[in-house]
C-alpha positions as CSV (number, residue, x, y, z in Angstrom):
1,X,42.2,12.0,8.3
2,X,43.7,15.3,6.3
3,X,45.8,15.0,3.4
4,X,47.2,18.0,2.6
5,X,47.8,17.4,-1.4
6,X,50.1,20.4,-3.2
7,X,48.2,20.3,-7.0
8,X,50.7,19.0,-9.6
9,X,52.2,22.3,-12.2
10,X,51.1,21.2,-15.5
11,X,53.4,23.2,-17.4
12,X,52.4,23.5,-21.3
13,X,55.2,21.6,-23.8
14,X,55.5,23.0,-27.5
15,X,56.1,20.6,-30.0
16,X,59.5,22.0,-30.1
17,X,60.4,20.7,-26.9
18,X,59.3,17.4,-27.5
19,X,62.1,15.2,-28.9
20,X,62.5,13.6,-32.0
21,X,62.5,9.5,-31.5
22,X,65.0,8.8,-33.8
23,X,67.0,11.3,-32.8
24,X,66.6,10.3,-29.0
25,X,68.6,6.7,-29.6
26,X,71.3,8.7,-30.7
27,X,71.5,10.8,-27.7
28,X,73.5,9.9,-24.7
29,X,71.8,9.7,-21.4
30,X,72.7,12.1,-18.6
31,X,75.0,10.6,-16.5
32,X,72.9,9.2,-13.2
33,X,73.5,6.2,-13.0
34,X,70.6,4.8,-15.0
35,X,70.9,2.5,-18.0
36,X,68.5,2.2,-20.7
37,X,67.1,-0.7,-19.0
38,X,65.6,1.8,-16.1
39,X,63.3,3.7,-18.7
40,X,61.1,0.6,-18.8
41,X,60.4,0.4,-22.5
42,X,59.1,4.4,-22.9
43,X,61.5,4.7,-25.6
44,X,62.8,7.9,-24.4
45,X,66.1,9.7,-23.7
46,X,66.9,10.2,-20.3
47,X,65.5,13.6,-19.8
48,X,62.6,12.7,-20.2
49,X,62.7,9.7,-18.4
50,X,63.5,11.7,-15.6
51,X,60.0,13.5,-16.0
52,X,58.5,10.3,-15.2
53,X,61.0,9.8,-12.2
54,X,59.6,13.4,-10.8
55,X,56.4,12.8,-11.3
56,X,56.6,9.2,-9.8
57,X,58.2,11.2,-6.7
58,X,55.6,13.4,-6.3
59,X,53.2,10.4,-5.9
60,X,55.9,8.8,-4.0
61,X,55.9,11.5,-1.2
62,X,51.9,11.1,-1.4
63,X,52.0,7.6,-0.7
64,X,54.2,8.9,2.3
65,X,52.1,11.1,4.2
66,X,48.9,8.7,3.4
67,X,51.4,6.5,5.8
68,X,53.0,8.8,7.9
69,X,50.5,9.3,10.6
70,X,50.6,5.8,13.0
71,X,48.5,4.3,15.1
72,X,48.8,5.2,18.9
73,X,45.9,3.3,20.0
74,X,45.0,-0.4,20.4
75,X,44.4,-2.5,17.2
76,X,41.8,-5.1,16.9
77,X,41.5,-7.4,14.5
78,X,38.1,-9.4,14.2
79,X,38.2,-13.2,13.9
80,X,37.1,-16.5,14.6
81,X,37.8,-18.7,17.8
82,X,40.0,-20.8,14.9
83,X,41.6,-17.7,13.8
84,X,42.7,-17.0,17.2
85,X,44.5,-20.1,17.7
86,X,46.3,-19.9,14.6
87,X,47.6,-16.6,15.3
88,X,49.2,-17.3,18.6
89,X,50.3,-21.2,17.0
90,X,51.8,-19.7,14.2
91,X,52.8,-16.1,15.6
92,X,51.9,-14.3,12.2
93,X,49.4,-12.5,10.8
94,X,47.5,-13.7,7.4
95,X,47.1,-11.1,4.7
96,X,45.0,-11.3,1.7
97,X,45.3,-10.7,-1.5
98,X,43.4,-7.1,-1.9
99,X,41.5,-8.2,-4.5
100,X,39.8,-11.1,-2.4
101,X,38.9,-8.9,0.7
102,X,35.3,-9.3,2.0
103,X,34.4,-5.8,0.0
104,X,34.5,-6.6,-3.6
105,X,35.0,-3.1,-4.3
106,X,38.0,-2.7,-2.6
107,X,40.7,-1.9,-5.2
108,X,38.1,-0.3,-7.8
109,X,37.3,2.4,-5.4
110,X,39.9,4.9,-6.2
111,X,39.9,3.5,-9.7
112,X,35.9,4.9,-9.9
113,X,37.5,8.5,-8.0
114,X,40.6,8.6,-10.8
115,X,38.0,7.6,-14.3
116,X,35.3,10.1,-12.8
117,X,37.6,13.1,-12.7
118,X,39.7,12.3,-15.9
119,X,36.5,11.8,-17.4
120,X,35.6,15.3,-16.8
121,X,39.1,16.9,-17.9
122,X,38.6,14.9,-21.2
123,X,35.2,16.7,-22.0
124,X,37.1,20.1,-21.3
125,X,40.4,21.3,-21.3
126,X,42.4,18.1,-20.5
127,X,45.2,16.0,-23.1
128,X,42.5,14.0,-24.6
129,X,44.1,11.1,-26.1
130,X,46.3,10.8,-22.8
131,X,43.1,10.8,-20.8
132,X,41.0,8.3,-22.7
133,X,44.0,5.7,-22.8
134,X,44.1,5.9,-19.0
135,X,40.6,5.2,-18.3
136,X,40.8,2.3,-20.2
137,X,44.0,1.2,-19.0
138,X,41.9,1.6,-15.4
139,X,39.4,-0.4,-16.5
140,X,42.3,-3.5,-17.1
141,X,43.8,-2.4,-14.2
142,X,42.3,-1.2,-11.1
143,X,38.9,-1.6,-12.2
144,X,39.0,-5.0,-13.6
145,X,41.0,-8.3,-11.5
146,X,43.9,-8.1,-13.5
147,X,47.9,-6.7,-12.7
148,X,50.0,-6.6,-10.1
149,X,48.8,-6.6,-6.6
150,X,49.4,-6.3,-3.2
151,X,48.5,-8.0,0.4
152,X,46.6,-6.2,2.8
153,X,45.7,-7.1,6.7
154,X,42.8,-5.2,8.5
155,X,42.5,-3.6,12.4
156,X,40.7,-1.3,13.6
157,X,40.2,1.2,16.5
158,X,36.9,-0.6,17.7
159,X,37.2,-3.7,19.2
160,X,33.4,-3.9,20.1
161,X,31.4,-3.0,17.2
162,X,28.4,-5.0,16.6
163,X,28.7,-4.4,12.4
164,X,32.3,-6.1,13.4
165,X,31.1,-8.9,15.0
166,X,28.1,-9.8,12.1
167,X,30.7,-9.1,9.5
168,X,33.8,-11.0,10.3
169,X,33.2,-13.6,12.7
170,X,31.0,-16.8,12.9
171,X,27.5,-16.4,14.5
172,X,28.9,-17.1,18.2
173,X,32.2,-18.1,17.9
174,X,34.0,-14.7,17.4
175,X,36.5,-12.9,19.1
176,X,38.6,-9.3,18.7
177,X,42.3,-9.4,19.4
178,X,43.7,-6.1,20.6
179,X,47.7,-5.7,19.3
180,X,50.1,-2.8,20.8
181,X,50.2,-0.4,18.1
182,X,54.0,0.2,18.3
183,X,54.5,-3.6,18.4
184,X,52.9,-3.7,14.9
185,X,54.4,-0.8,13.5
186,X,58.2,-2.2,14.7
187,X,57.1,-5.3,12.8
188,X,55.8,-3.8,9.5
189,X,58.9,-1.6,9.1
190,X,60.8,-4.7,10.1
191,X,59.4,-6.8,7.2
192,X,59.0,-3.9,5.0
193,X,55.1,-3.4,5.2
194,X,53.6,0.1,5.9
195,X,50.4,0.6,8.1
196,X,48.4,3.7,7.2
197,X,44.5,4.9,7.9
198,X,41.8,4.2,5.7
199,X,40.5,7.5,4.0
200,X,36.5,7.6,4.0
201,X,35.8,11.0,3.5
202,X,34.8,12.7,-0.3
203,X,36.5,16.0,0.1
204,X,40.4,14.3,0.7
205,X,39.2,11.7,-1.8
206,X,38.7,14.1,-4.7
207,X,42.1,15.7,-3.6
208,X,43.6,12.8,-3.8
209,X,42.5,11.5,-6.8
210,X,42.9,15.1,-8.5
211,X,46.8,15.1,-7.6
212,X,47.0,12.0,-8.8
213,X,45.7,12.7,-12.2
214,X,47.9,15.6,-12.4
215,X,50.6,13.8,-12.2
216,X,49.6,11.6,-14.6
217,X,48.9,14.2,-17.3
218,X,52.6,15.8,-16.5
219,X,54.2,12.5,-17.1
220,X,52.4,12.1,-20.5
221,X,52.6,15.6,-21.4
222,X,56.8,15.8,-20.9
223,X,57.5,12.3,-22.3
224,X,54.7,12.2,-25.1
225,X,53.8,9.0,-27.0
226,X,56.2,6.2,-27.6
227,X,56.1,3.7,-30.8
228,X,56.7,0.3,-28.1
229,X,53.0,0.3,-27.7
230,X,50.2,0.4,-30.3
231,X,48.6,3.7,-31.1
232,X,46.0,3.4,-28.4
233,X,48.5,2.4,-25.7
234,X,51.2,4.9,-26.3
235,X,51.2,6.3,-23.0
236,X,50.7,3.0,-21.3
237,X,54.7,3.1,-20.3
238,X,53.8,5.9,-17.9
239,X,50.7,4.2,-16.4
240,X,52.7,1.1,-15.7
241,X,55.1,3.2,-14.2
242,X,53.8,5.1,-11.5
243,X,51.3,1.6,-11.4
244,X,52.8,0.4,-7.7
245,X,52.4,4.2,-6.3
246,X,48.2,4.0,-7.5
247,X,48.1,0.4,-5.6
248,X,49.5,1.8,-2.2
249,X,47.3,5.0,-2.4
250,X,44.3,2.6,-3.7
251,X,44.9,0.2,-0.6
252,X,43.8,2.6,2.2
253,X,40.8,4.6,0.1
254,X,37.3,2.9,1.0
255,X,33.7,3.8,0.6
256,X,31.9,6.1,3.5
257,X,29.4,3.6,4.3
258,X,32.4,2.1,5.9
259,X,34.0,4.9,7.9
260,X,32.3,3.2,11.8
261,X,35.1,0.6,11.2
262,X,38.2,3.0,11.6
263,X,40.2,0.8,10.1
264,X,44.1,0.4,9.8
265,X,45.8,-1.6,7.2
266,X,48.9,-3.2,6.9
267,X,50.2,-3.2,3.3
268,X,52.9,-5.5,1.5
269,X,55.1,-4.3,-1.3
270,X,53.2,-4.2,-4.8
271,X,54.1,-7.5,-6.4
272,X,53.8,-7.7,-10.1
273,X,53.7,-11.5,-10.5
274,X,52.5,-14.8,-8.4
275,X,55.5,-15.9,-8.5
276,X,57.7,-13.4,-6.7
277,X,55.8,-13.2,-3.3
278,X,55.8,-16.5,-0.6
279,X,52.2,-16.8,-1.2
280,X,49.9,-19.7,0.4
281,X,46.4,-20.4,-0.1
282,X,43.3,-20.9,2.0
283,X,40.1,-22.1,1.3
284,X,36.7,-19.9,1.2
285,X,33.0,-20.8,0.2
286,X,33.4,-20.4,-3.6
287,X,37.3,-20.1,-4.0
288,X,40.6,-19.8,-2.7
289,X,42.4,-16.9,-1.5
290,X,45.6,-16.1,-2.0
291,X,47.2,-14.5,1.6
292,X,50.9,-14.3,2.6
293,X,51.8,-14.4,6.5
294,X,53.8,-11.3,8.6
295,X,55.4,-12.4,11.6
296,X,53.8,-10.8,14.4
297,X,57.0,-11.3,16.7
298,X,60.6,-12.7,16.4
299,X,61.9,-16.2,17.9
300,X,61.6,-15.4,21.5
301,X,59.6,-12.7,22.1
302,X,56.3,-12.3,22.7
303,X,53.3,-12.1,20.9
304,X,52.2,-8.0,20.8
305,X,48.3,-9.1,21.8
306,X,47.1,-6.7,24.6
307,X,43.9,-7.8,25.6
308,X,40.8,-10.1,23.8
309,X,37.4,-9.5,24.1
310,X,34.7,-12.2,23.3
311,X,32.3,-11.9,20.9
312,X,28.2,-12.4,21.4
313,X,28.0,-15.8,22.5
314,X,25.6,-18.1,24.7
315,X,28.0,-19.4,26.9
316,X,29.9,-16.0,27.8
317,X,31.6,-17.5,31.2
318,X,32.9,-20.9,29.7
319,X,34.1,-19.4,26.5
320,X,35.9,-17.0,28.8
321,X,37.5,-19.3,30.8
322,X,38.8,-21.7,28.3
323,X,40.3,-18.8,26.1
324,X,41.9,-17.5,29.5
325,X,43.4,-21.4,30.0
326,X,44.5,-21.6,26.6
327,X,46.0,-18.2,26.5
328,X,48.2,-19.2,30.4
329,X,49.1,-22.8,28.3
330,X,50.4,-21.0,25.7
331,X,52.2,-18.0,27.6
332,X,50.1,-15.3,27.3
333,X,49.2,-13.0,29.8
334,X,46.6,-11.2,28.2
335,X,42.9,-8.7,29.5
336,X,39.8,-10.8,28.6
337,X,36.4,-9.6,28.0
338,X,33.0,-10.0,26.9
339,X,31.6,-7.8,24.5
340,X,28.4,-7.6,26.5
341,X,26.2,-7.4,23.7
342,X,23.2,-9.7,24.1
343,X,23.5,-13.5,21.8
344,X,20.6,-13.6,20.0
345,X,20.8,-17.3,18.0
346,X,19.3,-20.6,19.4
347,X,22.8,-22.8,18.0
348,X,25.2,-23.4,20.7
349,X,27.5,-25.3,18.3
């Protein structure tokens, strides 16, 4: 994937231009339609307030063309014979809680991207104190399980990958469920999820992580330090502002030892508490993870899978056939398939 990323203008700010707090509360705010309430606790006059707004837009329009290009292929999703029958039972799709996925790393990736290169702008030319604040909000924050959050669901382009099959689904007992593309995309957009493309590669990751430190330092830079916070959190108001943009870009940007997978995600709204979202919880090994279900179809339509293929298994033809009996009980007129790849195991169970 190619993110064309234009770099952020950090214009310079004399200390002229920067305004005088008590000064600001005497100020009236342009007329926009904001209240005071909208400048979430920078303690700022609306001018500069609407700094933050343009340089939350410019990660806004970002976070757009990381999901403007949509899947025209089939989408498979890895599971478990269980897994399957939940999905057409229920008729929605689970998604976890980002911060539970199988990669531990998954959220801290761009946070490792953002700390490296601020890191490096700190040692040179960079708004120091601006800098170091945000790589230690990171560490609270993208680096660390702590904040507000978001739900994610995986696909992926290959629905026969034998990394796939080890990965996600138990040793015999797995199968990939192939959903129309444009089925899922009318459903996300109906429910108010996006679906976007994992990035993998360095070169559009150090873009992207560049423009978004730019931004950063242009929001700091034009609203300065506020006196809400403690000294070494005065620019913590901007962090948490643009905060729900870094999640969304943060939810598609994974390590390159997992670009085989050509994964898809689906991606909730950025919650900021667990109370807000309809969150349910499952049970794993060591804990429970918190998921929150997306209908995969409306009452009376049906279910968008196009075709399932069966995992590595020692009894390929009578798994076959009782997945094709269950799928004609319950309605579904779906491909099957084996996977063809050779069951090496001596459990049948």
């Amino acid at each position: 994937m190619t993110l064309h990323v234009t770099p952020t203008p950090r214009p310079s700010v004399s200390p002229e231009s920067r305004y005088q707090r008590d000064d600001a509360r005497k100020r009236p705010y342009i007329k926009s339609g904001k209240t005071h309430r909208d400048c979430v606790r920078l303690d700022c006059w609306q001018p500069d307030c609407a700094y933050i707004e343009k340089d939350k837009s410019m990660l806004d329009e970002t976070v757009k063309q990381l999901y403007l290009e949509q899947p025209q292929r089939t989408l498979y999703h890895y599971t478990s014979l269980t897994g399957l029958m939940g999905i057409i039972e229920k008729r929605n799709f689970w998604m976890s809680d980002i911060r539970y996925l199988n990669d531990s790393q998954e959220l801290k990736h761009l946070g490792r991207w953002l700390d490296g290169i601020a890191g490096r702008l700190e040692q040179s030319h960079g708004p120091k104190k601006a800098l170091t604040q945000f790589r230690e909000w990171l560490q609270h924050r993208l680096l660390v399980d702590f904040g507000p959050t978001l739900f994610v669901g995986s696909f992926t382009e290959r629905g026969n990958l034998l990394s796939q099959w080890r990965g996600y689904c138990p040793h015999g007992r797995g199968v990939s469920i192939g959903f129309s593309p444009f089925k899922l995309i009318e459903q996300t957009q109906r429910h108010s999820f996006m679906i976007g493309e994992c990035i993998y590669d360095s070169p559009t990751k150090s873009d992207l992580a560049e423009h978004v430190i730019n931004a950063i330092i242009s929001a700091a830079e034009h609203v300065g330090e506020s006196s809400e916070f403690h000294p070494s959190q005065s620019y913590h108001g901007v962090f948490k502002k643009i905060e729900p943009e870094l999640l969304r870009i943060a939810a598609v940007v994974k390590d390159d030892s997992f670009h085989e997978e050509k994964e898809w995600r689906v991606v909730s709204p950025v919650f900021t508490n667990f109370i807000e979202p309809p969150m349910k919880f499952r049970e794993a090994p060591t804990m429970l993870i918190p998921y929150m279900e997306m209908p995969l179809a409306d009452s009376g339509q049906k279910l968008p899978i196009e075709d399932i293929i069966v995992g590595p298994t020692p009894t390929v033809g009578l798994s076959m056939e009782s997945i094709v009996r269950y799928l004609r009980r319950s309605g579904i007129d779906s491909r099957i398939a084996s996977c063809g790849i050779p069951y090496r195991g001596s459990s049948t169970s």
